[in-house]
C-alpha positions in Angstrom: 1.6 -15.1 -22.7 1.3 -11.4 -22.8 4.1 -9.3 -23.7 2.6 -6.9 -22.2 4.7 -8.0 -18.5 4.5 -7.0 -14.6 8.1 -5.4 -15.6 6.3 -2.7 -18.1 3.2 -2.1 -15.7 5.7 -1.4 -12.7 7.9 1.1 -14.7 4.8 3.2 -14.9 4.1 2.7 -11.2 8.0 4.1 -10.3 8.2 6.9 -13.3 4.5 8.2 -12.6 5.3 10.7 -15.9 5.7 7.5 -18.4 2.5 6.6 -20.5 4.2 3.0 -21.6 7.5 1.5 -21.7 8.9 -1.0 -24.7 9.9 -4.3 -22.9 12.2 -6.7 -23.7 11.2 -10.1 -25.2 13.7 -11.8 -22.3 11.2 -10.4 -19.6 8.0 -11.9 -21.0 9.0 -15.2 -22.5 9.0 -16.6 -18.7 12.1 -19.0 -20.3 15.1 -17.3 -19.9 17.3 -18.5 -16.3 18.4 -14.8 -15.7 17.6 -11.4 -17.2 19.4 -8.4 -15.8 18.6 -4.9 -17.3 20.6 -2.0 -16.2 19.4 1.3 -17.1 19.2 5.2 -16.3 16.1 7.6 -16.3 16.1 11.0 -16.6 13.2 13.8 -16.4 12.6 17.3 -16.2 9.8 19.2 -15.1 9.3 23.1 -16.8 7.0 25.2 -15.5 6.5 28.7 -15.8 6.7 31.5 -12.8 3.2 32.5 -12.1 3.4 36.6 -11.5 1.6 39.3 -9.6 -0.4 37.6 -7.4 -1.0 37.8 -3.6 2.3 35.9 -1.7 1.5 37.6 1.4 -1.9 38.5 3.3 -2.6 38.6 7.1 -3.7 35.2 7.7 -0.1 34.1 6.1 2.3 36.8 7.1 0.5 38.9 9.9 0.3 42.1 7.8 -2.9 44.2 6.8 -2.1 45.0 3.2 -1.6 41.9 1.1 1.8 41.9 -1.1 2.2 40.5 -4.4 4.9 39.4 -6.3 6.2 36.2 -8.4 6.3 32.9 -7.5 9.4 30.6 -8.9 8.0 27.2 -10.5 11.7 25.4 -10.5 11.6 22.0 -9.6 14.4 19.2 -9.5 15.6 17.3 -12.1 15.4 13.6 -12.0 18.5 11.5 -12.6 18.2 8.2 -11.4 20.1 4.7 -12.3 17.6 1.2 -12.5 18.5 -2.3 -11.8 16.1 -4.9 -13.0 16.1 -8.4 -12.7 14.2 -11.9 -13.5 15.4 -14.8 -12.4 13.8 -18.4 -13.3 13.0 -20.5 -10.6 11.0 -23.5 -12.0 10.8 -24.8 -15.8 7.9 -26.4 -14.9 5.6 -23.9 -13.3 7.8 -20.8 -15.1 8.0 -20.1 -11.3 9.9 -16.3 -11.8 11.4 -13.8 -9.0 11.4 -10.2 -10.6 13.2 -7.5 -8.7 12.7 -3.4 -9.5 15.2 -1.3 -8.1 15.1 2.7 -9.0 18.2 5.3 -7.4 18.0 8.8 -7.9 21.9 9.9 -8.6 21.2 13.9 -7.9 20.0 13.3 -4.3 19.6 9.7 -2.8 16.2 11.0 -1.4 15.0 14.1 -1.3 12.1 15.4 1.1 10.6 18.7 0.4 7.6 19.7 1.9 6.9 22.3 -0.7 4.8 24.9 -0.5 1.8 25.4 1.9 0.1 28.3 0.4 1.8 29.5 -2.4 1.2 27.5 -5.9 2.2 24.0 -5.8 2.2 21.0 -8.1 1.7 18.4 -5.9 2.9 15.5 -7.6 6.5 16.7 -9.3 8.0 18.2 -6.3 9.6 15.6 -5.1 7.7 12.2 -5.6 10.6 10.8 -8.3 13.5 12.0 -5.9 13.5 8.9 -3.4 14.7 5.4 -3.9 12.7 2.6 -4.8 12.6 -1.0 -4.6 10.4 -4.1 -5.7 10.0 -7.7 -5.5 7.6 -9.8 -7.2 7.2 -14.0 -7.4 4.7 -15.3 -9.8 4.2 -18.9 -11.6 1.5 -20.7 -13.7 -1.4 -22.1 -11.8 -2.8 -24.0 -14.6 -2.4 -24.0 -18.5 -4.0 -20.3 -18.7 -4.0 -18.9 -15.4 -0.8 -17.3 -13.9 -0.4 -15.4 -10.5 1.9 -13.5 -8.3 2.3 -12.1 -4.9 5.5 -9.4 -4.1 6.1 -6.0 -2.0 7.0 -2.6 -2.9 9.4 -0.9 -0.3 8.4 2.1 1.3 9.6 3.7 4.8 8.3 6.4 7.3 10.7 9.0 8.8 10.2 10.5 12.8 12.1 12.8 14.0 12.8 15.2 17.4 14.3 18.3 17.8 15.3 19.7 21.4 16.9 23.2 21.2 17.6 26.2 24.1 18.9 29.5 22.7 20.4 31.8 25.0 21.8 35.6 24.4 24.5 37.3 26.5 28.3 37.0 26.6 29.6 34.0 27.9 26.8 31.8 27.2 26.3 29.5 24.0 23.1 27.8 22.2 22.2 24.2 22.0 20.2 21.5 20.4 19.8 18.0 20.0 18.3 16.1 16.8 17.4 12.6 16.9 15.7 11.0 13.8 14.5 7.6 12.8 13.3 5.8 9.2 11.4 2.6 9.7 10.9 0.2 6.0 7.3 -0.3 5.1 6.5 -3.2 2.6 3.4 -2.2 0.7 1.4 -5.2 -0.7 1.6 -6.3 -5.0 -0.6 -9.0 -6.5 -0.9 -9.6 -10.1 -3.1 -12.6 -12.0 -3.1 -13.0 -15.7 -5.5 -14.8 -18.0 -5.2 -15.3 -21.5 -3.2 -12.5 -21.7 -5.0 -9.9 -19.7 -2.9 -8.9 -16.6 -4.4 -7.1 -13.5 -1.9 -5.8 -11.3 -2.7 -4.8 -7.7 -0.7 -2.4 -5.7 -1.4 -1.0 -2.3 -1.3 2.8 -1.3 2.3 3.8 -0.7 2.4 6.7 2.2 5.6 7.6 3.4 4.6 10.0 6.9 7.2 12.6 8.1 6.5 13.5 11.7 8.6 16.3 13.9 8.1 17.4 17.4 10.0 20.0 18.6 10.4 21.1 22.0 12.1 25.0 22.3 13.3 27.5 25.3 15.2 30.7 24.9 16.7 33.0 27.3 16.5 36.4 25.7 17.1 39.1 27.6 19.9 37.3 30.6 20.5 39.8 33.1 16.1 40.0 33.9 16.4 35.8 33.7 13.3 36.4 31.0 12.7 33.5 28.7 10.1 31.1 27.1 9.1 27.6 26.1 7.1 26.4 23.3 6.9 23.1 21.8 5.2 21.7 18.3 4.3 18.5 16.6 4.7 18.8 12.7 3.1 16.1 10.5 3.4 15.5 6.8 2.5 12.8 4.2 6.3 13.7 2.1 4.8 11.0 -0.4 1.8 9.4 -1.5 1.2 6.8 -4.1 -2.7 5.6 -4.3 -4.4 2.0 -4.4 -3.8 1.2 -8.1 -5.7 -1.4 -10.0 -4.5 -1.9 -13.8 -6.1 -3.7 -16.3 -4.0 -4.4 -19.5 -3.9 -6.8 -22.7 -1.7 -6.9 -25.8 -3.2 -7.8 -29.2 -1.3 -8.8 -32.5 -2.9 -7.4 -35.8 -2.2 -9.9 -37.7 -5.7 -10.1 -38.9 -6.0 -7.1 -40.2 -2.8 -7.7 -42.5 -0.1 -6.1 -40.0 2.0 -9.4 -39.3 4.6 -7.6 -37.3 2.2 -4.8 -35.5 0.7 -5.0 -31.7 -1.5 -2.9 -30.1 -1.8 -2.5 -26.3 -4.5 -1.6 -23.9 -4.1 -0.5 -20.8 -6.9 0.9 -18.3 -5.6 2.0 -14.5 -8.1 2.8 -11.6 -5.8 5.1 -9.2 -8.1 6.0 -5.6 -6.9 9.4 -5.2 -9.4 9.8 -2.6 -6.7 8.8 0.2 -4.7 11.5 -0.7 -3.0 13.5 2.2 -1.1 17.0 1.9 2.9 17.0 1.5 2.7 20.2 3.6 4.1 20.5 6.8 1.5 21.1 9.0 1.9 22.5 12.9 -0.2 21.4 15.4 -0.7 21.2 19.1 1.4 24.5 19.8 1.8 25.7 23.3 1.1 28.9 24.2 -0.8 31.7 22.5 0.4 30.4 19.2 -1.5 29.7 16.5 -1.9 25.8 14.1 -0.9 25.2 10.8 -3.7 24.7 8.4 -3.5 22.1 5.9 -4.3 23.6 2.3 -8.2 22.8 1.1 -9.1 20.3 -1.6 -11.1 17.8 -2.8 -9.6 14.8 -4.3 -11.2 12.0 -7.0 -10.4 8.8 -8.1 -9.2 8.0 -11.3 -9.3 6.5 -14.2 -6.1 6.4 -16.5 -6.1 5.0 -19.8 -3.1 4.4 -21.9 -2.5 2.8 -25.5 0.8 1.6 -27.2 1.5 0.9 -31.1 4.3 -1.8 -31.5 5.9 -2.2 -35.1 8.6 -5.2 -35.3 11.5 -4.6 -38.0 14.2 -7.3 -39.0 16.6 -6.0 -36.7 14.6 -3.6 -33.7 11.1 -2.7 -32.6 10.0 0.6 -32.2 6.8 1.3 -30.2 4.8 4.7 -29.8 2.5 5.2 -26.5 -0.1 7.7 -25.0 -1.5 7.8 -21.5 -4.3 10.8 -19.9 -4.4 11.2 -16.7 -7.2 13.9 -15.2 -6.2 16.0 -12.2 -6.7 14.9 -8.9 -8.1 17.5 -7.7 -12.5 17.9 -8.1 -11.7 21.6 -9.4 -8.7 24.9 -9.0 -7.7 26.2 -5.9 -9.3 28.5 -4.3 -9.0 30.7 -0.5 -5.2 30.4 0.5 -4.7 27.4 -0.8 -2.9 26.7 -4.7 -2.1 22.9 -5.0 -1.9 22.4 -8.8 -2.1 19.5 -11.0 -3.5 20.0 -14.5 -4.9 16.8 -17.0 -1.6 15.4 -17.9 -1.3 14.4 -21.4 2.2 12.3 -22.6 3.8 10.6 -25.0 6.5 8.1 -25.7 8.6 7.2 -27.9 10.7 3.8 -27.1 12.9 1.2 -29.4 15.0 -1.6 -28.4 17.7 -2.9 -30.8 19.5 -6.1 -30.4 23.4 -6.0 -30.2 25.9 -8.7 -29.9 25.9 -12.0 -28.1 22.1 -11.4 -27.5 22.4 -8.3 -25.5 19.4 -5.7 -25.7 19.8 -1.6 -25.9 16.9 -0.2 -25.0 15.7 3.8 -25.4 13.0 6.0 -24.5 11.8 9.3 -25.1 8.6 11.3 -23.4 7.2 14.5 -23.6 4.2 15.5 -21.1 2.2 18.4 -21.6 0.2 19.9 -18.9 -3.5 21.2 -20.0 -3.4 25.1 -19.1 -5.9 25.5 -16.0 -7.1 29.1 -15.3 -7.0 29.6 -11.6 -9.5 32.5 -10.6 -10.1 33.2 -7.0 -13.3 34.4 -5.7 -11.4 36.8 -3.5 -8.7 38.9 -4.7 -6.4 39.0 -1.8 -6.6 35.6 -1.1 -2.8 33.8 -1.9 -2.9 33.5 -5.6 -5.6 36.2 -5.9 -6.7 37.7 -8.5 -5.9 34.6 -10.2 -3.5 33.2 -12.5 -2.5 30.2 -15.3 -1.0 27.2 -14.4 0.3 24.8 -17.4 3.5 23.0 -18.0 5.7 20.5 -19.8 7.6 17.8 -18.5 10.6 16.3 -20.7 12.6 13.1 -20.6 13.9 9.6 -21.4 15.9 6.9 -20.7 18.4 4.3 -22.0 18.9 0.5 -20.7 21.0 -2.9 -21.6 19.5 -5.5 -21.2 21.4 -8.9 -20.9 20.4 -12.3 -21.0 22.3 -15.3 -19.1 21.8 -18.9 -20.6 22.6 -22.2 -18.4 25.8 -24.0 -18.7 25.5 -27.5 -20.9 
């Protein structure tokens, strides 16, 4: 059986920034009645301020002479506790129910929109800052053959606003805000084969849709007012289809007894991808649409590769994962969504403690590959051009704790 288990494919799933992740021994015998691990993860983006460029130009901000300036690149921290779980259900079949829970502690889910125009990466705004479950069943199917079927949770938010602002003595504003999230269970599957594992999971899109409906009485003693009403549409979160391919070896045959390599090979269809921005549409009156920023998206392919080493009393295992950018090439008109070839590392141990409990630790570092962004006209948003390039820093720590049945 593959140590390589659904519980170390999924952590790269929920922390998109992790290359691989050391698991526990307890999660891929398949023996143990009940594994809890209880954890906390911790990341934080650093990007630097892109300066004199175009923030400003008529299509934007309805002014004839562009204005430039700086554009901050800060971006949240995440902070966020994990409860994992796997829980025997059969001896015979190794029948197993595994259950992935991820919390951000900073915010319990935060939805920014980000920006539409200005520079933007994409995928570190905000896609690590919303909570996250999943369940997974799987059992043997015959001596070599194992399967499982399970959900991850997603959710879609709708909201209305109704609002009528008044001016003059005497009188007051009002509005009313009614707002709605509905759970979405996006489809896992997972087979394994003499130790390869293929893991399944179904494009995760969580829509944000607004209408607002707007009057104002302005100037009271003429009676003059207006109406307008909007519909504002956004995709706040978007994970692809993801098909991953991966297989642990021992090197014992080569003369390292106590060393594993691990494979892994992830087909991401980036294709599907739809814009965080909020975009306005269908606005009444003389007003003018939103406009979705322009790109062209690709599919990927990730690789990743892991180097175990087993001592008497820990493991220790170092990891690598590339992932290219989404995007077919840099921004270019108004539009600035951003996200360089990521390259990262990680460092991870686990060191057993007393009564057969587990610690567990991580580090990562991600480096961004510097991307010249050059637009073919200057006053443009962004124009003349700029670099965009980053790093992205963290870690986590995790106990894990076995349960044995009663005699």
């Amino acid at each position: 059986m593959a140590k390589f288990s659904l519980i170390c494919a999924l952590f790269t799933l929920f922390f998109s920034t992790s290359a691989t992740a050391l698991t526990s021994d307890y999660f891929s015998s398949k023996s143990n009645p009940f594994v809890v691990d209880f954890g906390f993860e911790y990341l934080h983006p650093q990007f630097g301020n892109i300066e004199n460029v175009v923030i400003r130009n008529y299509k934007t901000g309805g002014i004839a002479t562009p204005v430039s300036g700086s554009v901050d690149q800060v971006y949240p921290d995440v902070f966020a506790q994990t409860l994992n779980g796997q829980f025997l259900l059969s001896e015979e079949s190794k029948a197993t129910l595994i259950v992935k829970s991820f919390l951000p502690l900073n915010s319990l889910a935060q939805m920014d929109t980000g920006n539409t125009d200005l520079p933007e990466y994409v995928l570190y705004r905000a896609e690590n800052q919303r909570p996250r479950m999943m369940a997974m069943g799987e059992m043997n199917l015959s001596d070599s053959w194992r399967a499982g079927l399970g959900f991850d949770l997603g959710f879609g938010v709708s909201a209305e606003a109704t609002i009528y602002l008044q001016s003059g003595a005497g009188k007051y504003s009002s509005q009313r805000i009614s707002a709605s999230i509905r759970p979405k269970f996006i489809p896992l599957a997972v087979i394994e084969h003499e130790g390869y594992r293929l893991l399944v999971k179904g494009e995760n899109k969580i829509d944000f849709a607004f209408k607002t409906n707007a009057g104002a009485s302005v100037f009271s003693t003429l009676s003059a007012g207006f109406d307008v009403s909007y519909s504002t549409n956004s995709a706040l979160f978007f994970d692809p289809w993801t098909f991953e391919l991966s297989k642990q070896y021992g090197l014992s045959a080569v003369g390292l007894d106590t060393w594993n390599l691990g494979l892994g090979l992830s087909y991401q269809l980036w294709t599907g991808y739809q814009a965080r921005a909020a975009v306005i549409e269908d606005v009444s009156g003389t007003f003018s649409n939103g406009l979705a920023p322009a790109f062209k998206t690709r599919n990927l392919l990730v690789p990743r590769v892991s180097l175990e080493k087993r001592f008497q009393s820990s493991r220790w295992e170092l990891g690598y994962q590339f992932k290219d950018s989404i995007f077919n090439s840099t921004p270019s008109g108004n539009g600035n969504y951003l996200d360089p070839p990521r390259h990262t590392g990680v460092l991870g141990a686990i060191f057993p403690i007393s009564s057969g409990w587990e610690f567990g630790a991580n580090l990562q570092v991600a480096r961004l590959t510097p991307q010249s962004v050059v637009k073919s006209d200057a006053t443009d948003i962004g124009g003349p051009g700029y670099e965009a390039s980053g790093w992205l820093y963290g870690g986590s720590v995790n106990l894990i704790v076995p349960f044995s049945k009663k005699d």
